[in-house]
mmCIF file as Biopython writes it, N, C-alpha, C and O atoms, coordinates in Angstrom:
data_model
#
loop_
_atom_site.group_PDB
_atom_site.id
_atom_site.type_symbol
_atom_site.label_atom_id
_atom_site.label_alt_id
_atom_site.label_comp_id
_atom_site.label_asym_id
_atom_site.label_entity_id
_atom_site.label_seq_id
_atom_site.pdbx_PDB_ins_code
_atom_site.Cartn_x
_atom_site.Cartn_y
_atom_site.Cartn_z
_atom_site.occupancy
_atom_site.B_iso_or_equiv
_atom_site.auth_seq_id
_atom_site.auth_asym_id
_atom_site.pdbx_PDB_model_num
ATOM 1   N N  . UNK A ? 1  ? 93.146 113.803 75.729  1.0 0.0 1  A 1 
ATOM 2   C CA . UNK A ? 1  ? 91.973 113.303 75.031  1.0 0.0 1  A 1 
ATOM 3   C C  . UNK A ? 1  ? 91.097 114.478 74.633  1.0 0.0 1  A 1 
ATOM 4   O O  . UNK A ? 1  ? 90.867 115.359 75.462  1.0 0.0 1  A 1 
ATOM 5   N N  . UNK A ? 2  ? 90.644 114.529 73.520  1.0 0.0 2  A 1 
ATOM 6   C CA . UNK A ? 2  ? 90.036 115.631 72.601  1.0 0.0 2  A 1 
ATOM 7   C C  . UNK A ? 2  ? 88.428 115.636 73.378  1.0 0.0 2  A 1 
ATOM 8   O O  . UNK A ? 2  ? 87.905 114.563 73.677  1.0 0.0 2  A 1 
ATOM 9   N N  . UNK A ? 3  ? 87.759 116.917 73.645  1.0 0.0 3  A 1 
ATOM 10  C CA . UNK A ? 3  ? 86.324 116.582 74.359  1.0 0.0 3  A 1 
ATOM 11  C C  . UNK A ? 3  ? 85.465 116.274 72.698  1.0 0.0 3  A 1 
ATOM 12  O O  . UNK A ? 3  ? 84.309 115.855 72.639  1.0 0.0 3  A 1 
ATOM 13  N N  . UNK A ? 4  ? 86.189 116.540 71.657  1.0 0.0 4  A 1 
ATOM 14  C CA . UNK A ? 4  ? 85.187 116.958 70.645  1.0 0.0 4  A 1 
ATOM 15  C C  . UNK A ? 4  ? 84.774 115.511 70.336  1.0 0.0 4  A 1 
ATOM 16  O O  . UNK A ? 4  ? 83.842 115.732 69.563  1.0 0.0 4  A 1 
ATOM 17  N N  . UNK A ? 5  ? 84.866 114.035 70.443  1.0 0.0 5  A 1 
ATOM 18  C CA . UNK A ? 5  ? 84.390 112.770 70.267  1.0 0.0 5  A 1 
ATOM 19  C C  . UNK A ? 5  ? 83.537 112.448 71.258  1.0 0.0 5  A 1 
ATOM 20  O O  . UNK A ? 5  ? 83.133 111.298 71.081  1.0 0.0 5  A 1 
ATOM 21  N N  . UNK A ? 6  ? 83.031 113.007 72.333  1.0 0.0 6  A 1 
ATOM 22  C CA . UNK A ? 6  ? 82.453 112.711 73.694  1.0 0.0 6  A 1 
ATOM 23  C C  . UNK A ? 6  ? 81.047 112.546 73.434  1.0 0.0 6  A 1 
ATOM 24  O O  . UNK A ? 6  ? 80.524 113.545 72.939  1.0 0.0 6  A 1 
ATOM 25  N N  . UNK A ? 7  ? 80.284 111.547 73.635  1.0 0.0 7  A 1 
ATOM 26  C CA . UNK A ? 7  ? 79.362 111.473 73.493  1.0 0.0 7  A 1 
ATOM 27  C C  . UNK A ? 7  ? 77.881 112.294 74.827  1.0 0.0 7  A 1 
ATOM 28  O O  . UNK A ? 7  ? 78.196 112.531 75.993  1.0 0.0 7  A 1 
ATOM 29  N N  . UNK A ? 8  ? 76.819 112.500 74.439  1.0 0.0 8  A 1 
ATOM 30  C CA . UNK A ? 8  ? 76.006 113.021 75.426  1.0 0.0 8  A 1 
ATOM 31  C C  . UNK A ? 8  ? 76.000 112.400 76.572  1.0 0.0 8  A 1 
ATOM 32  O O  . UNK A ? 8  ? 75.719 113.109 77.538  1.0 0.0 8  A 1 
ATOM 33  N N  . UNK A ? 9  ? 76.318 110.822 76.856  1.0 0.0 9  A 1 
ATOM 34  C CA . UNK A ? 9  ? 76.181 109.805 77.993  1.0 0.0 9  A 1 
ATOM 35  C C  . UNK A ? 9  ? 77.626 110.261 78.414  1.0 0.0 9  A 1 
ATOM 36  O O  . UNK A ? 9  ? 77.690 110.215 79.643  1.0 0.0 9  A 1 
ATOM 37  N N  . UNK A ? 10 ? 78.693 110.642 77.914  1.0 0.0 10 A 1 
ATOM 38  C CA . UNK A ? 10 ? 79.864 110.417 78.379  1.0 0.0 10 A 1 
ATOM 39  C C  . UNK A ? 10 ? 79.808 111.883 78.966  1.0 0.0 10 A 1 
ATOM 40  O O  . UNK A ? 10 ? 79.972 111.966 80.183  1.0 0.0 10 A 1 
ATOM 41  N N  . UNK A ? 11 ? 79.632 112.861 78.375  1.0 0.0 11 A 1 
ATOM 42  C CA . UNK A ? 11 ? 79.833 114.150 79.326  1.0 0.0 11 A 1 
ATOM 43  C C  . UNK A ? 11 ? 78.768 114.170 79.942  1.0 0.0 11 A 1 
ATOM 44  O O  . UNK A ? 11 ? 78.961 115.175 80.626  1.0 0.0 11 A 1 
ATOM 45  N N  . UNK A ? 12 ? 77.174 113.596 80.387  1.0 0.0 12 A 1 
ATOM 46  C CA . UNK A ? 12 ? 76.823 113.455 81.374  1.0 0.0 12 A 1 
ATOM 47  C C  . UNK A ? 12 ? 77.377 112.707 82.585  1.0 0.0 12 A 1 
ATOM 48  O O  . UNK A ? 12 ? 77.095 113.130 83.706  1.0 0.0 12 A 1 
ATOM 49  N N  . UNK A ? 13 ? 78.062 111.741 82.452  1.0 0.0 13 A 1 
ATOM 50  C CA . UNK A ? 13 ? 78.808 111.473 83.230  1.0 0.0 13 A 1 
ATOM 51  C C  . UNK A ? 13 ? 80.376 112.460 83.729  1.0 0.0 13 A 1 
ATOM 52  O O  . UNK A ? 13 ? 80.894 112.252 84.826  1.0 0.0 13 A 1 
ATOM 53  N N  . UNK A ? 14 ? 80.698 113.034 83.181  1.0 0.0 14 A 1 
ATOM 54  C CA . UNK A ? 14 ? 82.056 113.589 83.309  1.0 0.0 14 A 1 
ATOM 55  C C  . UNK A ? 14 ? 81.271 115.113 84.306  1.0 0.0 14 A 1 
ATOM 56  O O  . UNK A ? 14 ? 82.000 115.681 85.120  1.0 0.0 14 A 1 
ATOM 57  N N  . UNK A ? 15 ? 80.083 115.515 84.143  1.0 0.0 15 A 1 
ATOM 58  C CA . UNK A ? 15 ? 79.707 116.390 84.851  1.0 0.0 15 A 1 
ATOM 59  C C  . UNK A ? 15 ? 79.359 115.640 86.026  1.0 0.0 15 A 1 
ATOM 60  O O  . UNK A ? 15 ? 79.333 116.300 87.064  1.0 0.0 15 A 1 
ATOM 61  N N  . UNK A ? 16 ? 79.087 114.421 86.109  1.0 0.0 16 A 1 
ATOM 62  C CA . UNK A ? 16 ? 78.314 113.918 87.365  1.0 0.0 16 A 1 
ATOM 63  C C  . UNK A ? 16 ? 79.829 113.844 88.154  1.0 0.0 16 A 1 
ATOM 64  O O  . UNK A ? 16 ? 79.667 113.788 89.373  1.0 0.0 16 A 1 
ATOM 65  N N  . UNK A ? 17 ? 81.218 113.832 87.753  1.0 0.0 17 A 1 
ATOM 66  C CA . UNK A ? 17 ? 81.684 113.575 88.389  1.0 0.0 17 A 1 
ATOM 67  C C  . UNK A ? 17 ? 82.539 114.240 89.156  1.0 0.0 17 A 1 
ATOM 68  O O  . UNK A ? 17 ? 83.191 113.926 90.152  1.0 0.0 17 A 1 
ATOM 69  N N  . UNK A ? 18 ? 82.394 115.505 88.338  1.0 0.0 18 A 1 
ATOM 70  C CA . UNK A ? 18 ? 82.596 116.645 88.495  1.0 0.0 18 A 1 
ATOM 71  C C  . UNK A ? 18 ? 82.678 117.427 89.578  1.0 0.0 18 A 1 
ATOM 72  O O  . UNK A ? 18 ? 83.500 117.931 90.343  1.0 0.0 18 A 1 
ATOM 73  N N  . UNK A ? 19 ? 80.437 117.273 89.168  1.0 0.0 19 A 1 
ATOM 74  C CA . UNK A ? 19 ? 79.661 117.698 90.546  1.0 0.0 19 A 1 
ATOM 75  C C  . UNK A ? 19 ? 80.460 117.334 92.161  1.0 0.0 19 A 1 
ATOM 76  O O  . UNK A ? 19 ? 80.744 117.987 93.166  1.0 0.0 19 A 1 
ATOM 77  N N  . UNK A ? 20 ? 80.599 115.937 91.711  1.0 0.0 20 A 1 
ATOM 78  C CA . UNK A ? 20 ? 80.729 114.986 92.892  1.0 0.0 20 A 1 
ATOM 79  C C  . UNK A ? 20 ? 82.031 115.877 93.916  1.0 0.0 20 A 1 
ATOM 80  O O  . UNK A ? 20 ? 82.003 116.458 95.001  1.0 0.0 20 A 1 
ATOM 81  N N  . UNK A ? 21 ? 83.112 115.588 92.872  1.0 0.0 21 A 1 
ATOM 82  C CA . UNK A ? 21 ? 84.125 116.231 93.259  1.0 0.0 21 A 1 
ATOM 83  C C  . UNK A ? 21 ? 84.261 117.748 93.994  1.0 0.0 21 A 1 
ATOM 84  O O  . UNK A ? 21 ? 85.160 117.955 94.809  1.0 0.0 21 A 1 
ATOM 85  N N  . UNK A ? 22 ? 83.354 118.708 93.652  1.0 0.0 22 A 1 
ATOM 86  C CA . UNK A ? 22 ? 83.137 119.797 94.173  1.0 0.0 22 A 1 
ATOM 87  C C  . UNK A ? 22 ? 82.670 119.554 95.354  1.0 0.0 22 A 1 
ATOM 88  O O  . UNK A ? 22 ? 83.162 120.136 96.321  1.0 0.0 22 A 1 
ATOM 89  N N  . UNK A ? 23 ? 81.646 118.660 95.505  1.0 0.0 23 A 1 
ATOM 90  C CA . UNK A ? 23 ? 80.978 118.608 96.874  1.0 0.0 23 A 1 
ATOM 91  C C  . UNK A ? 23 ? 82.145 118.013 97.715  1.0 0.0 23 A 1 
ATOM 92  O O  . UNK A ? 23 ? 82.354 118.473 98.838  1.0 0.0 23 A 1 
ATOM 93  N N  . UNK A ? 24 ? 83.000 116.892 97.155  1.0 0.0 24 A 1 
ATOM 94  C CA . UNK A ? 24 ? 83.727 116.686 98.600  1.0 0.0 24 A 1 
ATOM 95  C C  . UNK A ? 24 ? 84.866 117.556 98.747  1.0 0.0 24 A 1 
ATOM 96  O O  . UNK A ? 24 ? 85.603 117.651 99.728  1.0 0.0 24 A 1 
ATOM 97  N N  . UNK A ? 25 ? 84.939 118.378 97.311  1.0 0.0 25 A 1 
ATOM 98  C CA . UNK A ? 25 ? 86.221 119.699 97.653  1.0 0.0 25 A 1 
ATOM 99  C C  . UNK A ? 25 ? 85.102 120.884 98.945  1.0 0.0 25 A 1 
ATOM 100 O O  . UNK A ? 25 ? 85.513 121.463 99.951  1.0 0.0 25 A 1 
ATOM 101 N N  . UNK A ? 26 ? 84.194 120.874 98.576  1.0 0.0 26 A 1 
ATOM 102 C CA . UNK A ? 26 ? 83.392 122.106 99.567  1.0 0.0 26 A 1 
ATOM 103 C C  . UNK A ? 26 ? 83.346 121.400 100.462 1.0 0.0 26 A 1 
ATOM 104 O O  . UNK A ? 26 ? 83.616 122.178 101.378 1.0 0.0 26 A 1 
ATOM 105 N N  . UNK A ? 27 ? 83.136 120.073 101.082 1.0 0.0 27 A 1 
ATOM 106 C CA . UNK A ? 27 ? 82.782 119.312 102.467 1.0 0.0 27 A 1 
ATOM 107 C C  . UNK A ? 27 ? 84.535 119.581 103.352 1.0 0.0 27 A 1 
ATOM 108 O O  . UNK A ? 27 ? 84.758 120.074 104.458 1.0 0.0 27 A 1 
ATOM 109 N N  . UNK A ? 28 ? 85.388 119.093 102.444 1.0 0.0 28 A 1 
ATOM 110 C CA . UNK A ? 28 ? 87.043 119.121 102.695 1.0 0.0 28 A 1 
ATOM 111 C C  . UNK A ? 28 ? 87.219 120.738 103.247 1.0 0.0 28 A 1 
ATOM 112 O O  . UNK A ? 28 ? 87.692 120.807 104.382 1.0 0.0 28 A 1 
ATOM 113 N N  . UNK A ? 29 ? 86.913 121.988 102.617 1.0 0.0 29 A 1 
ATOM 114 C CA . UNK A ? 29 ? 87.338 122.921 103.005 1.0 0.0 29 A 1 
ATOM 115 C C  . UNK A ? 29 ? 86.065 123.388 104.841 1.0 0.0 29 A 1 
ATOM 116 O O  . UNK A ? 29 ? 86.256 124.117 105.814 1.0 0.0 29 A 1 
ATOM 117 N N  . UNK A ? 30 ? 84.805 122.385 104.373 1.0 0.0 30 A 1 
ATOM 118 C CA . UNK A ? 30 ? 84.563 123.079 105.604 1.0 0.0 30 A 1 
ATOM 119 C C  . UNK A ? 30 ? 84.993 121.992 106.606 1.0 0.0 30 A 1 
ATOM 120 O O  . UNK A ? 30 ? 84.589 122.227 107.745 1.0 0.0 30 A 1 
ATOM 121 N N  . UNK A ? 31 ? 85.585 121.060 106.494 1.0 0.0 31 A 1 
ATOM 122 C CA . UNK A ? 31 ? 86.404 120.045 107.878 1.0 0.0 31 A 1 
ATOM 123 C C  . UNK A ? 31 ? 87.626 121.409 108.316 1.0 0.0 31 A 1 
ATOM 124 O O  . UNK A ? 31 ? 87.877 122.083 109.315 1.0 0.0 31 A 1 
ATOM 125 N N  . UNK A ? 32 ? 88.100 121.299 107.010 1.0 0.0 32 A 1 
ATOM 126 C CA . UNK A ? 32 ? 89.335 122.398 107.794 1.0 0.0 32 A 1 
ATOM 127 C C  . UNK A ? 32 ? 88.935 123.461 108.091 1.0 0.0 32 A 1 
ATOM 128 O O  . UNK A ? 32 ? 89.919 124.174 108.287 1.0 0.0 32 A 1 
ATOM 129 N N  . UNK A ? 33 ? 87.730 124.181 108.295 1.0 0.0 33 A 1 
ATOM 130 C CA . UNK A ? 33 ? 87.061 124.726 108.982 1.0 0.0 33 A 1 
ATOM 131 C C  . UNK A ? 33 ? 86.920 124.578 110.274 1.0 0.0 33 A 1 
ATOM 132 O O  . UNK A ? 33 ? 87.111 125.327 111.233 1.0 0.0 33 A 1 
ATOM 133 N N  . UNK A ? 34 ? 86.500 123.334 110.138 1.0 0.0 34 A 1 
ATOM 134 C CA . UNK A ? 34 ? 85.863 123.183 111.645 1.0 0.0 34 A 1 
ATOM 135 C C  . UNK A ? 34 ? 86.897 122.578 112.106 1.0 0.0 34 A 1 
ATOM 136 O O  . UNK A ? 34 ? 86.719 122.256 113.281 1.0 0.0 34 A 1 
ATOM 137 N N  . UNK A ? 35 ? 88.252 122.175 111.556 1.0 0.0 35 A 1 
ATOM 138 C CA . UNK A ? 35 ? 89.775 121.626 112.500 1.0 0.0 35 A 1 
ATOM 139 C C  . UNK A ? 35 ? 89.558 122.865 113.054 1.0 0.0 35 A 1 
ATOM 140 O O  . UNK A ? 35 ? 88.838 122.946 114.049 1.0 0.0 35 A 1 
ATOM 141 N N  . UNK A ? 36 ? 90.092 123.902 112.544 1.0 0.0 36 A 1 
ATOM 142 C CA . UNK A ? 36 ? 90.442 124.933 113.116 1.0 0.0 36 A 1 
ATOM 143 C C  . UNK A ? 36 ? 89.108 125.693 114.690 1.0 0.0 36 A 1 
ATOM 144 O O  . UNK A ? 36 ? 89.457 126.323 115.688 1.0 0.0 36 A 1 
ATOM 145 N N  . UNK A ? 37 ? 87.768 125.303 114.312 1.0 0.0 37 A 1 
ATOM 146 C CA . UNK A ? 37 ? 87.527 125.740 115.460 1.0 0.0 37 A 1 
ATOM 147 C C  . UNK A ? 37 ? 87.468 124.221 116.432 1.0 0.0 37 A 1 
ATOM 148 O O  . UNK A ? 37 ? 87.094 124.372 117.595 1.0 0.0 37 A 1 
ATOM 149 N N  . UNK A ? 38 ? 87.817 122.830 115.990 1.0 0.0 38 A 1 
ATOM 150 C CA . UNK A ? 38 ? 87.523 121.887 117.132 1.0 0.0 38 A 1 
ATOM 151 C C  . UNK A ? 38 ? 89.220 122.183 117.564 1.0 0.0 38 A 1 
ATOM 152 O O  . UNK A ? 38 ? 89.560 121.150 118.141 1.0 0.0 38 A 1 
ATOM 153 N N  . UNK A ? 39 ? 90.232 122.996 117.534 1.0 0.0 39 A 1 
ATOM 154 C CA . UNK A ? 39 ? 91.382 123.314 117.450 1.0 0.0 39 A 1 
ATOM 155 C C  . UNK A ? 39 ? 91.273 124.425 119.127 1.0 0.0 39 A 1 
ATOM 156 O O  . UNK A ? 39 ? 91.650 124.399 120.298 1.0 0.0 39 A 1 
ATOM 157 N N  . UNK A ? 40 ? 90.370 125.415 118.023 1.0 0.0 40 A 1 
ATOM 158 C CA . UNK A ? 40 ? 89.904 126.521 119.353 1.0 0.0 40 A 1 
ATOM 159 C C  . UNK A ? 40 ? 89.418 125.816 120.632 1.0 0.0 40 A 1 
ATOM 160 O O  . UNK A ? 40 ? 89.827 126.181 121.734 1.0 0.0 40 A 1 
ATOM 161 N N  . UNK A ? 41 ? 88.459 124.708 120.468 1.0 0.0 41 A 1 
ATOM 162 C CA . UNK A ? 41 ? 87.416 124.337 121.505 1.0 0.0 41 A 1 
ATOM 163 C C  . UNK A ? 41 ? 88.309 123.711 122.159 1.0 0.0 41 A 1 
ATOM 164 O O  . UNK A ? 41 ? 88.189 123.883 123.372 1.0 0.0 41 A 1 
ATOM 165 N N  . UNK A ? 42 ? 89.675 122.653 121.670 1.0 0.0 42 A 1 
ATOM 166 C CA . UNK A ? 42 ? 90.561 121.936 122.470 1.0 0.0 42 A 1 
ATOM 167 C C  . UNK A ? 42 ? 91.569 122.851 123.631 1.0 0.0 42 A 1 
ATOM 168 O O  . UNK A ? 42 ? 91.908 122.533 124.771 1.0 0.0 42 A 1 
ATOM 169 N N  . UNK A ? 43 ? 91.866 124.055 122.855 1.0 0.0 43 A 1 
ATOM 170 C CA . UNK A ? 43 ? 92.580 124.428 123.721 1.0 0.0 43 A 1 
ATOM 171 C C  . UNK A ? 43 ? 91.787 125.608 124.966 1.0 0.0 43 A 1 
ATOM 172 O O  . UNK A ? 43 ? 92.336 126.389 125.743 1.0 0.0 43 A 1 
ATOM 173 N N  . UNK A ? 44 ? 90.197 125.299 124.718 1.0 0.0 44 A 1 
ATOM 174 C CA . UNK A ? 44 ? 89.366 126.095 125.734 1.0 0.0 44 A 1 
ATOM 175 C C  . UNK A ? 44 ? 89.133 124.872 126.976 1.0 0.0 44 A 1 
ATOM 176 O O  . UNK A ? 44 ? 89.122 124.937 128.205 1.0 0.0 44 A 1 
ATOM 177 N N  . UNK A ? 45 ? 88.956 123.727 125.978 1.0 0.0 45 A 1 
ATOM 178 C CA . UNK A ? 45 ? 88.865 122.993 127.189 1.0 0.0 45 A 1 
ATOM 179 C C  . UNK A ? 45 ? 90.111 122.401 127.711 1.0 0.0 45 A 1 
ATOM 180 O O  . UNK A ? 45 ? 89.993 121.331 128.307 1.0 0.0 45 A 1 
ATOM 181 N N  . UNK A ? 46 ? 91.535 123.026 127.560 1.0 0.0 46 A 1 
ATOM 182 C CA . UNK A ? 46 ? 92.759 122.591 128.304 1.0 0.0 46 A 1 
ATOM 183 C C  . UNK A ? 46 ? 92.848 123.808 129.002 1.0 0.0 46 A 1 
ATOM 184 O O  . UNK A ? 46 ? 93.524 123.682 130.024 1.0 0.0 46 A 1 
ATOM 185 N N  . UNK A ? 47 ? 92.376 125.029 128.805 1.0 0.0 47 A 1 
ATOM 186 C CA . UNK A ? 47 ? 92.368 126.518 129.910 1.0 0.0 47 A 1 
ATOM 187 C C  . UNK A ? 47 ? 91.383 125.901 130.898 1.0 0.0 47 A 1 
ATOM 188 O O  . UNK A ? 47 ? 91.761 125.927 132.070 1.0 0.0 47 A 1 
ATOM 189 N N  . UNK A ? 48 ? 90.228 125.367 130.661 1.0 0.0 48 A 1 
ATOM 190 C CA . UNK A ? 48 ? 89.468 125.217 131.938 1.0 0.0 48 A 1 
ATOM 191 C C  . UNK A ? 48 ? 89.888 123.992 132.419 1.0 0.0 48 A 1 
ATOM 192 O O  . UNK A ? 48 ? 89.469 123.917 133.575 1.0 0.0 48 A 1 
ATOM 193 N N  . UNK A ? 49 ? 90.497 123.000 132.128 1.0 0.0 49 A 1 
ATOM 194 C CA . UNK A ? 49 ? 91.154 121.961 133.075 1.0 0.0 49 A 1 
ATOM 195 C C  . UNK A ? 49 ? 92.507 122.371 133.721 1.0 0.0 49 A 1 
ATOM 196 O O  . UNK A ? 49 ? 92.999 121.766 134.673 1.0 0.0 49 A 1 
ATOM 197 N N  . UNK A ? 50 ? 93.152 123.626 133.023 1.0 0.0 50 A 1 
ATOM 198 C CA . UNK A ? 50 ? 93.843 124.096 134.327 1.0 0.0 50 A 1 
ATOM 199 C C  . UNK A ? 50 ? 93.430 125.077 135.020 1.0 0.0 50 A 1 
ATOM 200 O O  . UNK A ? 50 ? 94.202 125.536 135.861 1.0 0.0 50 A 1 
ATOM 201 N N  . UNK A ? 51 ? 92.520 125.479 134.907 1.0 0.0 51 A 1 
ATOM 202 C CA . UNK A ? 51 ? 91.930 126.281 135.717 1.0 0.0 51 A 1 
ATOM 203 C C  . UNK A ? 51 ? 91.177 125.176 136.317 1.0 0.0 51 A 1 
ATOM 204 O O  . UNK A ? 51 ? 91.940 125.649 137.159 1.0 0.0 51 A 1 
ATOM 205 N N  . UNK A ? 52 ? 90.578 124.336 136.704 1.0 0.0 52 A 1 
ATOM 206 C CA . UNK A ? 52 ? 90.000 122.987 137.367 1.0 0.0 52 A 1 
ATOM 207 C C  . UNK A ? 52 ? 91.231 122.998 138.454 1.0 0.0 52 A 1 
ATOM 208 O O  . UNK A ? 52 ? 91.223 123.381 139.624 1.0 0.0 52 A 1 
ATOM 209 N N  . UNK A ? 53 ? 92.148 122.521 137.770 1.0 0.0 53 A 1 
ATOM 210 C CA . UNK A ? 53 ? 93.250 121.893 138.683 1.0 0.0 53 A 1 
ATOM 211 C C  . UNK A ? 53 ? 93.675 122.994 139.869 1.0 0.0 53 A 1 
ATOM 212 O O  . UNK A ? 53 ? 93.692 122.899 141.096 1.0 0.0 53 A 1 
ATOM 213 N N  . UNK A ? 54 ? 94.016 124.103 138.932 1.0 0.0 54 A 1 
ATOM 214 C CA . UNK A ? 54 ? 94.215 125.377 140.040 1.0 0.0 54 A 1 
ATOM 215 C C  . UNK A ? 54 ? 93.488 125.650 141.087 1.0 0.0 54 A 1 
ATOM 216 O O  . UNK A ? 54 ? 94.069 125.895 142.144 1.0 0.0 54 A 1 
ATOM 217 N N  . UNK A ? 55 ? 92.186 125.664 141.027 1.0 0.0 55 A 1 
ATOM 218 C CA . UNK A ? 55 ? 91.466 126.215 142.192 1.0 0.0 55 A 1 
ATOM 219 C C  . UNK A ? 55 ? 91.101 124.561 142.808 1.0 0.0 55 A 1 
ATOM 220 O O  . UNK A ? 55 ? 90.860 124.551 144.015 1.0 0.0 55 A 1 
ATOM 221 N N  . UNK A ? 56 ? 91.064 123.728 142.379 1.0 0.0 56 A 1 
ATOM 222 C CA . UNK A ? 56 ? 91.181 122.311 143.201 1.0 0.0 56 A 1 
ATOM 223 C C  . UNK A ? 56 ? 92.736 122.055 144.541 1.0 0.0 56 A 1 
ATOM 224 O O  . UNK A ? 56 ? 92.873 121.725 145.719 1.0 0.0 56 A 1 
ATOM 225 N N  . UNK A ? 57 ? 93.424 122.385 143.603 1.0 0.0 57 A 1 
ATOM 226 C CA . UNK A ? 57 ? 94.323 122.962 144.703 1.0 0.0 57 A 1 
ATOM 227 C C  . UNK A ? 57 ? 94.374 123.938 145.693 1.0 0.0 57 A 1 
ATOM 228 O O  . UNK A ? 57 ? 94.753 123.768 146.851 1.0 0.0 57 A 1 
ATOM 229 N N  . UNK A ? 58 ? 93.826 125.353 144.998 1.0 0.0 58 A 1 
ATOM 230 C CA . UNK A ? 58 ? 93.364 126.081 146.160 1.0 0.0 58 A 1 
ATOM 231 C C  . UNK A ? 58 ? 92.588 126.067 147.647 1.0 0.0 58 A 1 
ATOM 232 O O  . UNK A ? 58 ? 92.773 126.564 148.757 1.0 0.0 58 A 1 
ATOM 233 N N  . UNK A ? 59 ? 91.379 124.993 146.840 1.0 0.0 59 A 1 
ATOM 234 C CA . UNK A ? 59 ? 90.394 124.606 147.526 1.0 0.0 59 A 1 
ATOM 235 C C  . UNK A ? 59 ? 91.137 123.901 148.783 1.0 0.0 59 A 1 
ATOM 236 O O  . UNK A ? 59 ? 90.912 124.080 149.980 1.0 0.0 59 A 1 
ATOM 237 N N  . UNK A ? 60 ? 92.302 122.853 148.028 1.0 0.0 60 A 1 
ATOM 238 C CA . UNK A ? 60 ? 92.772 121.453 149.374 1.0 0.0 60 A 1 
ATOM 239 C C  . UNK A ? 60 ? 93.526 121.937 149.977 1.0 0.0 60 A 1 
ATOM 240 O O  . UNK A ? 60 ? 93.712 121.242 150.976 1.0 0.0 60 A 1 
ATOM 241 N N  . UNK A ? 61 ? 94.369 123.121 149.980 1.0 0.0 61 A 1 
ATOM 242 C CA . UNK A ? 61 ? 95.338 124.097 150.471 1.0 0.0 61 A 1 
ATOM 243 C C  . UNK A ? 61 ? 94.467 125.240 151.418 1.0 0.0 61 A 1 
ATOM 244 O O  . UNK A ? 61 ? 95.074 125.996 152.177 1.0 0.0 61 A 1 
ATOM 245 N N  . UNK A ? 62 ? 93.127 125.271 151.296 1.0 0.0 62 A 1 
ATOM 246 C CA . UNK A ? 62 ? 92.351 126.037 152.445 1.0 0.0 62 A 1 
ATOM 247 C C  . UNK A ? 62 ? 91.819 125.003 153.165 1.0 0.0 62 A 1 
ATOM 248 O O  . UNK A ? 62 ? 91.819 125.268 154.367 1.0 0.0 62 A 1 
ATOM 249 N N  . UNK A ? 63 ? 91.368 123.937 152.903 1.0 0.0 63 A 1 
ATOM 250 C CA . UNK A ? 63 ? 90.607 122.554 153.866 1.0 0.0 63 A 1 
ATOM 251 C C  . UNK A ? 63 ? 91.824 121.998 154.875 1.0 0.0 63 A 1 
ATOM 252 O O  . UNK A ? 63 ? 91.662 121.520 155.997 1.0 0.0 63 A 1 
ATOM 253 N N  . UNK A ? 64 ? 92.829 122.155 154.308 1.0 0.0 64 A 1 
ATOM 254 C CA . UNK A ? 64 ? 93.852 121.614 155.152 1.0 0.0 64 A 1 
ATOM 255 C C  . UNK A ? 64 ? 94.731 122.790 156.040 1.0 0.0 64 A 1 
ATOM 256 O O  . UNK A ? 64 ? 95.728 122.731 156.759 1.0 0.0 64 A 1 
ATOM 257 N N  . UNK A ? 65 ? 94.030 123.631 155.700 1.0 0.0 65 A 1 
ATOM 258 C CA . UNK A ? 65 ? 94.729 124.997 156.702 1.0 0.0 65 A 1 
ATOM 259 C C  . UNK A ? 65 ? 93.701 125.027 157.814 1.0 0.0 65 A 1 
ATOM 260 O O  . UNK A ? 65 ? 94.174 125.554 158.821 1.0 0.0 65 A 1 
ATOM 261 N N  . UNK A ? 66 ? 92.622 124.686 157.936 1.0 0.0 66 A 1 
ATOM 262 C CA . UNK A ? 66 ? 91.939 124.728 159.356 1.0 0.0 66 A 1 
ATOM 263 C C  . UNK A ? 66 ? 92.145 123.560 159.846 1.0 0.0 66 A 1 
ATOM 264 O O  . UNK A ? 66 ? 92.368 122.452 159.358 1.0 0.0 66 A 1 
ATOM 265 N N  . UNK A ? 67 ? 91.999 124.124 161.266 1.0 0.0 67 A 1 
ATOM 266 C CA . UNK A ? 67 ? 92.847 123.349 162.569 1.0 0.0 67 A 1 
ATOM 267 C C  . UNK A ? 67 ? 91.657 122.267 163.157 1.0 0.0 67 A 1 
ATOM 268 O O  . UNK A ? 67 ? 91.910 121.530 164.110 1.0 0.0 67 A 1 
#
C-alpha cells in the first residue's frame, strides 16, 4: 500500500501505533532483562538453600554427637 494516499488522521494513527509498538518492544527487551537477572536471583536462592540444608545437617550431626 502506497503511503502517498494517507490521509493526516490516518498517519496520525499509524504513528500512534507505532509509538505503541516501541514501548512494548522496549518493555519486552527489559523483561528479558530482568529473566536474566530473576534467573541470577533463582539460582542464589538455590546456593543458599543448599547451603541451609548443609549446615542443618551439620548442626543435627553435632546435637546428636553429645552424650
Amino acid at each position: 500500500m502506497s503511503d502517498v494516499f494517507l490521509t493526516i488522521p490516518e498517519i496520525d494513527r499509524r504513528i500512534a501505533v507505532i509509538r505503541e509498538n516501541l514501548r512494548e518492544l522496549i518493555e519486552q527487551a527489559t523483561a528479558f532483562s530482568g529473566a536474566a537477572d530473576e534467573e541470577r536471583t533463582s539460582e542464589r536462592i538455590s546456593e543458599q538453600e543448599e547451603e541451609l540444608e548443609r549446615l542443618t545437617k551439620q548442626r543435627d550431626e553435632l546435637v546428636n554427637q553429645k552424650p
